[in-house]
C-alpha positions in Angstrom: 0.0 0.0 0.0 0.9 3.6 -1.0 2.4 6.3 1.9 -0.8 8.1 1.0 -3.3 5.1 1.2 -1.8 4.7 4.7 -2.3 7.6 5.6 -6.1 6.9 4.5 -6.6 4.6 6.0 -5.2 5.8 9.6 -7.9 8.2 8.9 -10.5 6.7 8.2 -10.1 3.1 10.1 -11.7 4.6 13.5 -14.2 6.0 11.5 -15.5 2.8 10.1 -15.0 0.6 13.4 -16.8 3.3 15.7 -20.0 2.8 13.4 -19.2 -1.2 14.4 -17.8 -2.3 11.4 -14.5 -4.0 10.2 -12.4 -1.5 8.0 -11.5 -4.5 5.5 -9.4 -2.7 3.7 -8.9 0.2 0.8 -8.1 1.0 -2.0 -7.3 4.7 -3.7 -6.9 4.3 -7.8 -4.8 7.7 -8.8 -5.4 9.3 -12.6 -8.2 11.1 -14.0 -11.4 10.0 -12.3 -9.7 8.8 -9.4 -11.5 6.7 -7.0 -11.4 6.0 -3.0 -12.7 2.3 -2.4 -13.7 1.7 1.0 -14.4 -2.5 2.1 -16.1 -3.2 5.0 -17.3 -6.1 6.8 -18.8 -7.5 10.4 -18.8 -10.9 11.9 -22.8 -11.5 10.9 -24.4 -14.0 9.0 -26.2 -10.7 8.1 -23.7 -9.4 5.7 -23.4 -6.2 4.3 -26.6 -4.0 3.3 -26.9 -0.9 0.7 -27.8 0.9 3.6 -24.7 -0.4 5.5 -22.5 1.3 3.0 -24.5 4.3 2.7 -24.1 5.0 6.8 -20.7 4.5 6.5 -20.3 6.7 2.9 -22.2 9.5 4.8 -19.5 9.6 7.7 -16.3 8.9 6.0 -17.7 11.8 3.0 -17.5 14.4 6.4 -14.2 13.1 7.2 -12.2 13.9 3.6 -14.4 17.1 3.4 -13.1 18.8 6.8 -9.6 16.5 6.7 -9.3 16.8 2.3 -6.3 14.5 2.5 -6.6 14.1 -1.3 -6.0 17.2 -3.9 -8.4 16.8 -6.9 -12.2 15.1 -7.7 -12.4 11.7 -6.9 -15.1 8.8 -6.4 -16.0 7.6 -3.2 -17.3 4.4 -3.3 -17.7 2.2 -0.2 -18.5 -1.7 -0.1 -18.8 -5.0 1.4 -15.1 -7.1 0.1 -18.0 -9.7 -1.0 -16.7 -13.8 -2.1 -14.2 -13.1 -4.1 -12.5 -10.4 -1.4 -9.3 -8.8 -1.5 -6.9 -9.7 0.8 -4.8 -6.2 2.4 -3.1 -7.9 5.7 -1.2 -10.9 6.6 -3.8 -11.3 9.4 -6.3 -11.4 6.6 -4.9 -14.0 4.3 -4.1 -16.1 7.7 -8.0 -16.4 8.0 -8.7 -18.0 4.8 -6.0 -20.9 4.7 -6.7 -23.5 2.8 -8.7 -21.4 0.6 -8.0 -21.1 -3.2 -7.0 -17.6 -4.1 -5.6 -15.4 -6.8 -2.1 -13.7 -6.6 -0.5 -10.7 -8.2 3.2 -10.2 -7.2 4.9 -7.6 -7.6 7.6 -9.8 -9.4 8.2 -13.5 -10.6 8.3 -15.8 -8.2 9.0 -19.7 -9.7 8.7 -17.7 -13.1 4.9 -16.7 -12.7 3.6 -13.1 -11.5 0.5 -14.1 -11.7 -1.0 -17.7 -10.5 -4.1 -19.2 -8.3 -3.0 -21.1 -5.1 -4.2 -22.7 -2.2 -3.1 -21.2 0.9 -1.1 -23.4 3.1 0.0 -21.3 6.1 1.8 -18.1 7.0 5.1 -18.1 8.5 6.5 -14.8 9.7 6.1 -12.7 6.5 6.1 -15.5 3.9 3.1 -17.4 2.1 3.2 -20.8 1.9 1.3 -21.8 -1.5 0.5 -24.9 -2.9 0.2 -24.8 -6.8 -1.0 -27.7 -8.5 0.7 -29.8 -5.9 4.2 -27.7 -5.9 4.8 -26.1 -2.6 5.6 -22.5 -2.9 7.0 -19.8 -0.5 6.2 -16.2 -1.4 7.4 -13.3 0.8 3.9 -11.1 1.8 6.2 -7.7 0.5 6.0 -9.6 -2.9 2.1 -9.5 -3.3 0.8 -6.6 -5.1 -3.0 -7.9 -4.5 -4.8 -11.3 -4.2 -8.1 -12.3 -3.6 -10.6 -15.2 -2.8 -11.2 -17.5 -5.5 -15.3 -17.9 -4.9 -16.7 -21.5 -4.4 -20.2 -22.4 -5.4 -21.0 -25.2 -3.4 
């Protein structure tokens, strides 16, 4: 994540969680029409509701007004990570192993950038991968993103 998507984030974070809900992650997507995406979640079987995103929209929008951390128009845009969700943390990818997922790295690793993998375990700051039955080791600084591969059961 970028200095200023950090920074964000260490804005907005308490924001999100004092409304009682898990700042999943974001992401900010520079150039013209730039855009702000906001994820959260909550432990629920309820999910996440339009009305969910618009609550937390509404507050975070006050925030950046009075705060303006970013110079320019942008899109807001504020959502549940849904089935096929990004992964941000280590924390978060250490909840879904043995889940399939799909990884972007910031450079070859084995030869690929790009793969789908189960995830093994973490250890420290490395992900342990299994790729078509090849054990892999990826360090976490190495991802650019990844996310959940969805299963329709």
């Amino acid at each position: 994540m970028s200095r200023r998507s950090d920074e964000i984030q260490a804005m907005l974070q308490p924001v999100v969680e004092s409304l009682g809900y898990e700042f999943w992650g974001l992401e900010y997507i520079q150039g013209r029409g730039a855009t702000l995406r906001i994820y959260i979640d909550r432990d629920s079987d309820e999910g996440i509701s339009v009305d969910d995103c618009a609550l937390v929209s509404h507050q975070v929008s006050g925030v950046l007004d009075v705060e303006d951390p970013i110079s320019g128009e942008y899109n807001l845009e504020v959502s549940s990570p849904g089935m096929e969700r990004p992964l941000f943390t280590i924390e978060q990818w250490a909840r879904y192993a043995g889940e399939d997922i799909q990884i972007r790295l910031l450079a070859p690793v084995a030869g690929k950038r790009r793969l789908t993998a189960t995830l093994t375990a973490i250890e420290g700051d490395d992900v342990l991968l299994d790729v078509k039955g090849e054990a892999l080791r990826v360090p976490f600084a190495q991802v650019d993103r990844a996310n959940l591969v969805a299963k329709f059961d």
